[in-house]
C-alpha positions in Angstrom: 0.0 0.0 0.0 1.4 3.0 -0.8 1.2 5.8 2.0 -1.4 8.1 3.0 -1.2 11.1 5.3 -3.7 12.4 7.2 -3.0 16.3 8.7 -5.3 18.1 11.2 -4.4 20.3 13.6 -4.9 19.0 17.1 -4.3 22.6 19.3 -3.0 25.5 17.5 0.5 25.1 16.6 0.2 21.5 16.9 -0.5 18.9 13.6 -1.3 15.1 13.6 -0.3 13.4 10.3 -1.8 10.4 11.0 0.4 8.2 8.9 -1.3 4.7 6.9 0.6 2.1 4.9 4.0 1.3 4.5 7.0 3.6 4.6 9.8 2.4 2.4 12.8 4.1 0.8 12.3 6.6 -2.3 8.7 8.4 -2.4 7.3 7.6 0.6 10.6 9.0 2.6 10.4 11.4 0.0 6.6 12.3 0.8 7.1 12.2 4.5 10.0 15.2 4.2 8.0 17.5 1.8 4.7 17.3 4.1 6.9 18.3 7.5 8.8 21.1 5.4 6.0 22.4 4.1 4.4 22.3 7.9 7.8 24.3 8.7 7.2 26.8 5.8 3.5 27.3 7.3 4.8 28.1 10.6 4.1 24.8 12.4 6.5 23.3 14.1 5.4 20.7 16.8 4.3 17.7 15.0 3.1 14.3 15.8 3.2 11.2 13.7 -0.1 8.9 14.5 1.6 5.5 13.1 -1.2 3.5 14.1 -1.6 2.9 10.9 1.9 2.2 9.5 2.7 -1.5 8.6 6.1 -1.5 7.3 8.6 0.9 8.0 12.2 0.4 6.4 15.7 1.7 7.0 15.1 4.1 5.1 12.4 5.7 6.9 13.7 5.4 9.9 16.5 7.7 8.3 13.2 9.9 7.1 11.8 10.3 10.5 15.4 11.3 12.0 15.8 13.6 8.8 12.0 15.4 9.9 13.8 15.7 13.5 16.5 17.2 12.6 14.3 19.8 10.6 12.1 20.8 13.2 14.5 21.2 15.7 16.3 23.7 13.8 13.2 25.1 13.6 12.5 25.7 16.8 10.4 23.0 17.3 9.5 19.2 18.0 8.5 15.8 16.9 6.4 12.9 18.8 5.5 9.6 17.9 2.2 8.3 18.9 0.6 4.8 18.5 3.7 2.7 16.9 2.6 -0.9 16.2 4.7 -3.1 18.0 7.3 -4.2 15.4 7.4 -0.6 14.4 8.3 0.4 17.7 10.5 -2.3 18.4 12.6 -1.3 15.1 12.9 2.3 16.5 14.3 0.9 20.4 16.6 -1.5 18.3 18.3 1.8 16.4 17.7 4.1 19.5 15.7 6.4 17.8 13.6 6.0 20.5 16.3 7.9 22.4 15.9 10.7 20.2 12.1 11.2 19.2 9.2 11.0 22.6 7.3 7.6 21.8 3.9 7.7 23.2 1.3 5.1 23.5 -1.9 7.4 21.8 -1.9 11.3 20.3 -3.9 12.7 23.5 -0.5 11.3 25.5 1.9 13.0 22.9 -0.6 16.1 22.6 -0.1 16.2 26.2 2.5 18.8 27.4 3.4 19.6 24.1 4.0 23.2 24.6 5.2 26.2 22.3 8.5 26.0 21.2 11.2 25.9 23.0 8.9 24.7 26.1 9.3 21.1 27.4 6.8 19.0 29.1 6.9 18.5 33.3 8.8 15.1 34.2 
């Protein structure tokens, strides 16, 4: 299946892509870059990726999803990962990208605390 994206804003300043299908190298990493630098360009910078729906995810996308990272934290703002399917998940603790993106177990937990930018959550 090739991948769909789903954006809504959850709060202002904070968008959902909730993300269906598989993410493999070429246009789905591809895809997945444009949408968040196009977010960037429209001034929103604290996103969450809803991966409920995600049923593959390569190398390569793991590479993508650092990649969008890296973006919006030079843009001053953030990136959560809600709702990863088990093997999904378990591919992102195996690379410790876990380390560098918030997992979260459903948005309304990755929604939560998600403040403006530069503004971190309580512990």
């Amino acid at each position: 299946m090739i991948i769909q994206f789903t954006k809504r804003s959850l709060q202002p300043g904070i968008t959902v892509f909730e993300i269906i299908g598989s993410i493999n190298a070429g246009p789905e990493c591809a895809k997945l870059e444009r949408e968040v630098v196009a977010k960037i360009a429209a001034g929103e910078t604290r996103v969450i990726f809803d991966m409920a729906g995600v049923t593959h995810a390569d190398s390569a996308a793991i590479g993508a999803l650092v990649k969008c990272l890296t973006k919006l934290k030079k843009a001053g703002g953030a990136l959560r990962i809600a709702s990863a399917q088990p093997m999904i998940a378990y591919s992102l603790q195996l690379t410790k990208v876990d380390k560098l993106i918030e997992m979260f177990a459903s948005v309304d937990e990755a929604a939560s605390g998600f403040g403006g930018p530069g503004h971190s959550a309580a512990p």
